[in-house]
Structure formats: structure tokens, C-alpha cells
DOGU-511246 format. One record per residue (C-alpha): residue number from 1; chain; x, y, z. Coordinates in nm, 4 decimals, decimal comma. Layout:
# DOGU-511246
<k NUM c A X X Y Y Z Z>
...
END
This chain:
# DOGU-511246
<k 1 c A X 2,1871 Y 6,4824 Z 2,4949>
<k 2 c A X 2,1362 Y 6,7198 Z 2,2035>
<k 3 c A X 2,3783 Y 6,9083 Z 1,9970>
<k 4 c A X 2,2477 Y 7,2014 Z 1,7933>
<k 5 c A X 2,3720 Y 7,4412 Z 1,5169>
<k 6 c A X 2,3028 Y 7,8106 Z 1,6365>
<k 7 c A X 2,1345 Y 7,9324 Z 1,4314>
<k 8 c A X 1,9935 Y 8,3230 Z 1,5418>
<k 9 c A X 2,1852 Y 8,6153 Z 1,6804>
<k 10 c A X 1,9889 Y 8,5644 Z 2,0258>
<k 11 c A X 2,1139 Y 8,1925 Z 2,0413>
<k 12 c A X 2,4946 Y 8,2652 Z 1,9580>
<k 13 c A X 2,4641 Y 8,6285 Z 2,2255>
<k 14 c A X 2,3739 Y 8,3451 Z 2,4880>
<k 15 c A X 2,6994 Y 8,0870 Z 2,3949>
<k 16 c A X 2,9327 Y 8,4115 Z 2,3667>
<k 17 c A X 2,8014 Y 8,5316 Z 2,7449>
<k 18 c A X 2,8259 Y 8,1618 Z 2,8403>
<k 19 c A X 3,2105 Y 8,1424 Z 2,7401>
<k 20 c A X 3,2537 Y 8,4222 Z 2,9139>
<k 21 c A X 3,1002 Y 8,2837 Z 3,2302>
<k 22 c A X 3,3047 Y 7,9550 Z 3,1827>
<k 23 c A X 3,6076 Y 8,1420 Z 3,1413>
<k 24 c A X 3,5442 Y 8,3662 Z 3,4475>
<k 25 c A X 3,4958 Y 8,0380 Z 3,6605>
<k 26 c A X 3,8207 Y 7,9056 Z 3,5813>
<k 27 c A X 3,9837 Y 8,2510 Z 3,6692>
<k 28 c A X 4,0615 Y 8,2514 Z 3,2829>
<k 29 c A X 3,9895 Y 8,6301 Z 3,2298>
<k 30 c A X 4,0797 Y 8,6541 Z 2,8608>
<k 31 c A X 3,9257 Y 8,9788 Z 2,6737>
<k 32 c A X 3,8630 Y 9,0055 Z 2,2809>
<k 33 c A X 4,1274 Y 9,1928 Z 2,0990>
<k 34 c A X 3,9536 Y 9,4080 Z 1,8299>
<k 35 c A X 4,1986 Y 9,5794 Z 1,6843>
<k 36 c A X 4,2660 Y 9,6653 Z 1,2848>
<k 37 c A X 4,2769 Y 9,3237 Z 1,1345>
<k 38 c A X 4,2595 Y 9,1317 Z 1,4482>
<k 39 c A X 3,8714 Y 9,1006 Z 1,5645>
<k 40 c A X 3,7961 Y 8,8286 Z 1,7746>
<k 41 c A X 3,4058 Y 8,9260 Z 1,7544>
<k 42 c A X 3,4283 Y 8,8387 Z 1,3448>
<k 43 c A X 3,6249 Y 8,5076 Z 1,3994>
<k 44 c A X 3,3362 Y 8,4217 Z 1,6133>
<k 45 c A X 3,0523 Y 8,5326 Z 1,3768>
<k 46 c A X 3,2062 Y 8,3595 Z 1,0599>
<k 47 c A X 3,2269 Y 8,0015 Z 1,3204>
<k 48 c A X 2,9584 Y 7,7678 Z 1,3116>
<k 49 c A X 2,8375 Y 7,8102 Z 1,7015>
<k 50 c A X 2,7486 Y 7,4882 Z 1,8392>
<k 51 c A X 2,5332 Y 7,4187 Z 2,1784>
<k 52 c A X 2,4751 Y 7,1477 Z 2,3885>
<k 53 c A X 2,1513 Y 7,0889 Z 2,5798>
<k 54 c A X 2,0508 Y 6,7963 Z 2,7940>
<k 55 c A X 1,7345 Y 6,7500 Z 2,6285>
<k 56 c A X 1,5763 Y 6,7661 Z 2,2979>
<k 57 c A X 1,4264 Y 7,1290 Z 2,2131>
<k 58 c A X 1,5343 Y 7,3304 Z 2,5021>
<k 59 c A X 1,5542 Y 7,7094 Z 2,5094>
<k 60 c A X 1,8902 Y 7,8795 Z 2,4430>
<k 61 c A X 1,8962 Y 7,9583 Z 2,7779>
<k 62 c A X 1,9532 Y 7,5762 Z 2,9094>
<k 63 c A X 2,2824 Y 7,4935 Z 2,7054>
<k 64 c A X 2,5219 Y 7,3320 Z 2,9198>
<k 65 c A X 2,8265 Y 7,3441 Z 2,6513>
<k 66 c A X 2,9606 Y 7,4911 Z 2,3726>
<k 67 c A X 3,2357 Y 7,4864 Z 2,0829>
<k 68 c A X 3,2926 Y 7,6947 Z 1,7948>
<k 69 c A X 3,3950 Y 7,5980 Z 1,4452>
<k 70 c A X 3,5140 Y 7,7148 Z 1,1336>
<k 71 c A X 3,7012 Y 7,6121 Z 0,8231>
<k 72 c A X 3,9741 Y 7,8535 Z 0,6743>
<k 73 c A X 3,7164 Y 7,9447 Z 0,3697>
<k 74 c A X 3,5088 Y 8,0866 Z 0,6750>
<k 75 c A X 3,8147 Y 8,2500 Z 0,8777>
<k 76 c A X 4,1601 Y 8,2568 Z 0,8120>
<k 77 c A X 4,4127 Y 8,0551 Z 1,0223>
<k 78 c A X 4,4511 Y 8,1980 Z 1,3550>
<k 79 c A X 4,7645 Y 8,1360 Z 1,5207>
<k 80 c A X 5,0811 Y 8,0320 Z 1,3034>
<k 81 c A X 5,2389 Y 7,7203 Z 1,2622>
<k 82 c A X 5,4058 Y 7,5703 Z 0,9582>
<k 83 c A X 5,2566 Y 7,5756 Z 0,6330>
<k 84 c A X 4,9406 Y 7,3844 Z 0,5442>
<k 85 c A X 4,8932 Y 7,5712 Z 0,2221>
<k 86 c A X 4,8975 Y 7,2505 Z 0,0266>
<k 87 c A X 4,5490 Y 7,2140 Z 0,1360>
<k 88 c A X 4,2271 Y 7,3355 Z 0,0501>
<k 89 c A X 4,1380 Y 7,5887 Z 0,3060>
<k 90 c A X 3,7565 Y 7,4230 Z 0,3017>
<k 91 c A X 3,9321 Y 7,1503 Z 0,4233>
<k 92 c A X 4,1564 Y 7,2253 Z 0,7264>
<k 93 c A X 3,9525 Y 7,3502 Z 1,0334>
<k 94 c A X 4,0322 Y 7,5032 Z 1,3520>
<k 95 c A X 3,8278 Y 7,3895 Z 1,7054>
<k 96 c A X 3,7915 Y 7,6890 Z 1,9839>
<k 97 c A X 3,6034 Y 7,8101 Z 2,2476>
<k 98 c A X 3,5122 Y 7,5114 Z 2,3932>
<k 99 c A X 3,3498 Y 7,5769 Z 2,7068>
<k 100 c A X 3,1302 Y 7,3689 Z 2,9658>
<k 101 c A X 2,9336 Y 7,4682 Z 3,2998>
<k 102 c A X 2,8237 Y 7,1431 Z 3,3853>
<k 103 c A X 3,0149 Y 6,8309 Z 3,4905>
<k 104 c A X 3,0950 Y 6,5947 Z 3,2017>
<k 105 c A X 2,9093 Y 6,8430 Z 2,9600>
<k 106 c A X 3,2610 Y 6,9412 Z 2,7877>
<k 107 c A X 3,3376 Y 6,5783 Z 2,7095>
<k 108 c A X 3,0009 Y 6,5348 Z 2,5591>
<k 109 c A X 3,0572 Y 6,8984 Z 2,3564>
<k 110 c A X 3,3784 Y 6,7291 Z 2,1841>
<k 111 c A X 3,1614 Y 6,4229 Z 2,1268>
<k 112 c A X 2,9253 Y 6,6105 Z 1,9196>
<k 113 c A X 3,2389 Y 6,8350 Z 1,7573>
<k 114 c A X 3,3898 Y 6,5004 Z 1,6179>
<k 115 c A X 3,0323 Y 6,4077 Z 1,4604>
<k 116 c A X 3,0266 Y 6,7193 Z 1,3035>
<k 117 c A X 3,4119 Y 6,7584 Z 1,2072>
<k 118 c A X 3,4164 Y 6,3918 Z 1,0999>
<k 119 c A X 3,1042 Y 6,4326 Z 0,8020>
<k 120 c A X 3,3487 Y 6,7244 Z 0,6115>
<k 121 c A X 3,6308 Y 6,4474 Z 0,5675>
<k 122 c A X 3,8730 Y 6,6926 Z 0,6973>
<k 123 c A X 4,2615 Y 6,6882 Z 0,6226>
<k 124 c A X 4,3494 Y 6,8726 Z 0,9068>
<k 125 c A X 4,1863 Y 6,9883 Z 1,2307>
<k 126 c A X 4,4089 Y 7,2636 Z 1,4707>
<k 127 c A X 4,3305 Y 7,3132 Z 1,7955>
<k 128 c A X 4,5704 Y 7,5710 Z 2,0306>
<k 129 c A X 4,6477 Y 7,4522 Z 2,3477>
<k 130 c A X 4,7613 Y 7,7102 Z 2,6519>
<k 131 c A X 5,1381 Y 7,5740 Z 2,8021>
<k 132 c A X 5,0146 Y 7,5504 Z 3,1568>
<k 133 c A X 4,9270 Y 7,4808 Z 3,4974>
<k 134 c A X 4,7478 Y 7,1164 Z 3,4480>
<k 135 c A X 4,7531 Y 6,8458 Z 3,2155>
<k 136 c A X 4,4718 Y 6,7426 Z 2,9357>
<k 137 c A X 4,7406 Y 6,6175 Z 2,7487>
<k 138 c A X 4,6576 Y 6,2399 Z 2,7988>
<k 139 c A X 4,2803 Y 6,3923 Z 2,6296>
<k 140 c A X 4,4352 Y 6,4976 Z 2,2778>
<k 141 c A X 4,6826 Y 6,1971 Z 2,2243>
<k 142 c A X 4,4063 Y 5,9653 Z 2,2635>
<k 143 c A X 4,2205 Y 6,1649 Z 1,9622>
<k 144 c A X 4,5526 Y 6,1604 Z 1,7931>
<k 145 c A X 4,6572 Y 6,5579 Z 1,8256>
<k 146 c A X 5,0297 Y 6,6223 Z 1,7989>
<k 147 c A X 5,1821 Y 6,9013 Z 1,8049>
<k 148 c A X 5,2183 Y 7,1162 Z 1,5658>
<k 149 c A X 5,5398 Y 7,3744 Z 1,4957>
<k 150 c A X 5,6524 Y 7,5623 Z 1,8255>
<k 151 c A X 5,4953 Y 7,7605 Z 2,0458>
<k 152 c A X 5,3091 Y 8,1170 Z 1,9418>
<k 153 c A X 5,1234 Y 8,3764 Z 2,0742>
<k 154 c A X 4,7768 Y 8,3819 Z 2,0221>
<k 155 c A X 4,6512 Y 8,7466 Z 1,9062>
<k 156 c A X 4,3015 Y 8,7330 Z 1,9502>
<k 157 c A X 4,2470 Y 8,7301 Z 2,3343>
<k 158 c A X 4,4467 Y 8,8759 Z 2,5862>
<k 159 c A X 4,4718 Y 8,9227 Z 2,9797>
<k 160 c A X 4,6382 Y 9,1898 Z 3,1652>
<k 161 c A X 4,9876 Y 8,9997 Z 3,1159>
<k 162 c A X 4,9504 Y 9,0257 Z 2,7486>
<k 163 c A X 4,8415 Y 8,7700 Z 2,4889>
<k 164 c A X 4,8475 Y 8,3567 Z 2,5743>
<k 165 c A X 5,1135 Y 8,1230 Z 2,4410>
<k 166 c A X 4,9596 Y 7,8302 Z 2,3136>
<k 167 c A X 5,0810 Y 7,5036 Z 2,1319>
<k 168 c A X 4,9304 Y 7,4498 Z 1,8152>
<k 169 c A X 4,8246 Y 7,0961 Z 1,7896>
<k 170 c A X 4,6870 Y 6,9134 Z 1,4690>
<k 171 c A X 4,4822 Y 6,6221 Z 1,3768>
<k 172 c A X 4,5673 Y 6,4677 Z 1,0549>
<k 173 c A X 4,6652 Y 6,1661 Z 0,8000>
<k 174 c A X 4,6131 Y 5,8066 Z 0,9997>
<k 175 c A X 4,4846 Y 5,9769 Z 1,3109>
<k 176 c A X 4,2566 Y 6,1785 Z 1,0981>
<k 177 c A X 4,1179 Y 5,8366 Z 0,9521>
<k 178 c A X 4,0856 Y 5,6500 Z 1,2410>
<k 179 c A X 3,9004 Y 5,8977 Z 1,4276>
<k 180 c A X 3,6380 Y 5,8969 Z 1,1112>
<k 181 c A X 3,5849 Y 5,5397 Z 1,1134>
<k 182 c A X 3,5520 Y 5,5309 Z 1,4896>
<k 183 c A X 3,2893 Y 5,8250 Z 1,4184>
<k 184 c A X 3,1224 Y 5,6165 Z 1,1757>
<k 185 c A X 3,0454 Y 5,3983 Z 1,4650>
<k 186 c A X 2,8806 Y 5,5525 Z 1,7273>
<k 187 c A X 2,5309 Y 5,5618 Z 1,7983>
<k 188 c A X 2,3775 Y 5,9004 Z 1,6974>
<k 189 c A X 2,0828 Y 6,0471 Z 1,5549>
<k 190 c A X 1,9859 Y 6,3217 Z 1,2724>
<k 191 c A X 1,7198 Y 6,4474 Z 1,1383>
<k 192 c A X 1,8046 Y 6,7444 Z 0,9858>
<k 193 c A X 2,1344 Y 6,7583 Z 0,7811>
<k 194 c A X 2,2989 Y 6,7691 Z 1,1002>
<k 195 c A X 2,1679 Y 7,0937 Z 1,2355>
<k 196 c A X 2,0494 Y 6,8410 Z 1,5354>
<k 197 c A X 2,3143 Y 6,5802 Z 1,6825>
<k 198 c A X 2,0899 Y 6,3227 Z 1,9600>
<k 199 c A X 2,3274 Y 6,1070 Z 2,1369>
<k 200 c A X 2,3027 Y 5,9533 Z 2,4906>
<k 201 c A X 2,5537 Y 5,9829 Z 2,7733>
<k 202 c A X 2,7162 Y 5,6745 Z 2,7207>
<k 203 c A X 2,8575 Y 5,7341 Z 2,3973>
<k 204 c A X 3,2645 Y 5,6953 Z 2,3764>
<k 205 c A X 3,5188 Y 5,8194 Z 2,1529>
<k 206 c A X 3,8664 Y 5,7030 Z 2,1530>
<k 207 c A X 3,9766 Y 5,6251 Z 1,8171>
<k 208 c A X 4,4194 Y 5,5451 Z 1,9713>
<k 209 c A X 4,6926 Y 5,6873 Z 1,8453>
<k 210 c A X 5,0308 Y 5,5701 Z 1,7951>
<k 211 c A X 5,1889 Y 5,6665 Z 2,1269>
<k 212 c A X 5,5459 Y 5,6333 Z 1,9665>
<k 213 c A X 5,4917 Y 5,9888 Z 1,8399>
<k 214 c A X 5,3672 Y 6,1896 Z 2,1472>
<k 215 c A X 5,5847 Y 6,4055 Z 2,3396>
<k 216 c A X 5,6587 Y 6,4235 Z 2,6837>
<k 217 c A X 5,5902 Y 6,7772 Z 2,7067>
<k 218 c A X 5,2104 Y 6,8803 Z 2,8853>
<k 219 c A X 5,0027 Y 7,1321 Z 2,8263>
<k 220 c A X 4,5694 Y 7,2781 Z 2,9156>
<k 221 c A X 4,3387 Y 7,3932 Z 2,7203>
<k 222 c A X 4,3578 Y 7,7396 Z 2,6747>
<k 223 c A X 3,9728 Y 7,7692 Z 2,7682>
<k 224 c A X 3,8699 Y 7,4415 Z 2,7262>
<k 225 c A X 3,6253 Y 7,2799 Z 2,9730>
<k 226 c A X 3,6725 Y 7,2758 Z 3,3644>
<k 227 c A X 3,9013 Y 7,0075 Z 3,4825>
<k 228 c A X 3,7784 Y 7,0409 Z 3,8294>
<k 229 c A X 3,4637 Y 6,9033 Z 3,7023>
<k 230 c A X 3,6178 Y 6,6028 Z 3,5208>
<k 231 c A X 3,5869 Y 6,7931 Z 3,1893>
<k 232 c A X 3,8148 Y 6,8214 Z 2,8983>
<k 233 c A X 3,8304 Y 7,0454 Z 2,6735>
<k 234 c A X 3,8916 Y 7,0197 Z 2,3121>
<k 235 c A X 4,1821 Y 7,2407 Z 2,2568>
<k 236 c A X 4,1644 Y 7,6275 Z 2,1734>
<k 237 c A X 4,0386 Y 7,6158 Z 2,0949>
<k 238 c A X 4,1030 Y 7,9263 Z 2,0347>
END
């Protein structure tokens, strides 16, 4: 497996018309909002767009997965929540658009997201999870997500009902270090300041958490990778 850093407008038109192919498959029919200070197209073009591909140097066209990410130097905070202004924005980072059309590929995508989250020694990572129909809730509490502040709308996407609710969930303090040192760990390859991630199929991630401190409350990905094809996704992502 091979996780790469998009680098080219023709490689990041191919993951935005691939998340909207994943999201189409999971009757998940979410449109940008572009409106005045809301513009879904710029949060995506200040994210670092990252692919995955089955093997090593494959066209655009072959990548099976895909997750977007960004600091809050490179995008402001996207969906509210209590206040993390004590940090350094360079340091608190959001995870969305995590998509998949192939089975296991969006485990393997969230692999590769934690190799590259994990080398910033992050305070904080946010991910927005959709209150819903299934439940990848078992997914985050194994990474250590909690949530984070109640319930919000999230204005950058919306369906003919409106825009989602989502739970804002957030990686951070012990979690935050275990995950790193269980990153440390794994057996993966770079060769280029981490524009290339090589890791094979067996590689596992699951730093624990301290299940004292996880609700009882469920909730999906808001369009995280297909469940139906033993995916998870890595939180909404948005």
C-alpha cells in the first residue's frame, strides 16, 4: 500500500470526484455550500489531499482512498465546539473527507492519516462525526476520540433537509501520546519527507483508550468510509 501527498490540481480534481462518488454510494448526497464566507471548495484547496493506491507509483486514476487534512494556520476551525484557543492553531488539526471505494481501503487511509498526523506532534486532532443510522463508535474510542462540546451543525455541506448535525470529537493529552508512540512503532517506509507513506496490509493501529471516559451515546461518520464494506471512516471528517 502507498499513501501519497497530492500534489497537482489534476491529482486533487480526481480525489474531489472520488468523494463525490463515495458519497453517492452510500446515498450520502451532501453538496458544497459556497456561500460569502462559507466555501467548502477553499477548505478543500488549503487541506493537504492525501491518496491511497495499492501499489507504488500508480496513476491518479487508481486511488482507492482518500482523506483530507489541514491545520487551523491552513483553514480556520470548521464546526464549533468549546474553545481551543490556548493552542497554537499550527498545532490543532481537523481530519475530513475520508472516503474509500474499496473494501478495507478506508481503514488503511486512517492508517496512513495517523503517520502523517502523528510526525506534527499535534495537541489536538477534531474530527465531526454525523449522529446517525450505524455505529463506528467502537472505531474512534479505540484511537482515543471523545467527544467534544455538544452537537452543531456543520455549514459547509448540505442535503436537501438542510445542513448535517455532527458531534465534534477530539483527540488529545494521554490519548494524543499514546497514539504517537504506538505510531512510532509500526512498520512504514519514506523516502521523501513523507510525501510517500509504503506500508503493507497488515499493519495495525490501536493505541487503547481509557474506556472509563467514553459515552454510551453512538454515532457514523458523516462521510467516512463504507461500513458495508467493513470500512471505517475516520470521522468528518468534515
Amino acid at each position: 500500500m502507498e499513501m501519497r501527498l497530492l500534489t497537482n490540481e489534476f491529482e486533487r480534481r480526481i480525489f474531489v470526484e472520488r468523494l463525490a462518488r463515495a458519497r453517492d454510494q452510500q446515498l450520502a448526497h451532501f453538496a458544497d455550500v459556497c456561500r460569502g464566507t462559507i466555501d467548502n471548495r477553499a477548505r478543500l484547496a488549503a487541506s493537504d489531499l492525501y491518496a491511497l493506491f495499492e501499489h507504488p507509483g500508480e496513476s491518479a486514476t487508481r486511488m482507492l482512498a482518500g482523506v483530507a487534512i489541514h491545520n487551523l494556520e491552513m483553514f480556520p476551525r470548521t464546526c464549533a465546539g468549546p474553545d481551543l484557543s490556548y493552542l497554537p492553531d499550527r498545532s490543532v488539526f481537523e481530519c475530513s473527507d475520508h472516503w474509500s471505494l474499496a473494501r478495507g481501503a478506508g481503514m488503511r487511509m486512517w492508517h496512513g492519516a495517523a503517520i502523517q498526523l502523528a510526525r506534527h506532534e499535534p495537541r489536538a486532532i477534531l474530527v465531526y462525526l454525523a449522529a446517525g443510522s450505524s455505529d463506528h463508535m467502537g472505531f474512534y474510542q479505540a484511537m482515543g476520540f471523545v467527544p467534544f462540546g455538544e452537537p452543531a451543525q456543520f455549514l459547509y455541506l448540505e442535503t436537501s433537509e438542510g445542513f448535517p448535525w455532527v458531534q465534534p470529537m477530539i483527540l488529545q493529552g494521554h490519548a494524543m501520546d499514546r497514539l504517537g508512540i504506538t505510531v512510532s512503532k509500526l512498520p512504514f517506509e519514506t523516502s521523501d519527507n513523507y510525501f510517500t507513506v509504503r506500508f503493507g496490509a497488515s499493519l495495525r493501529l490501536r493505541p487503547g483508550v481509557d474506556r472509563s471516559v467514553l459515552p454510551s451515546n453512538h454515532v457514523t461518520p458523516l462521510y467516512g468510509a463504507d461500513a458495508s464494506r467493513g470500512d471505517t471512516g475516520v470521522g468528518a471528517q468534515i
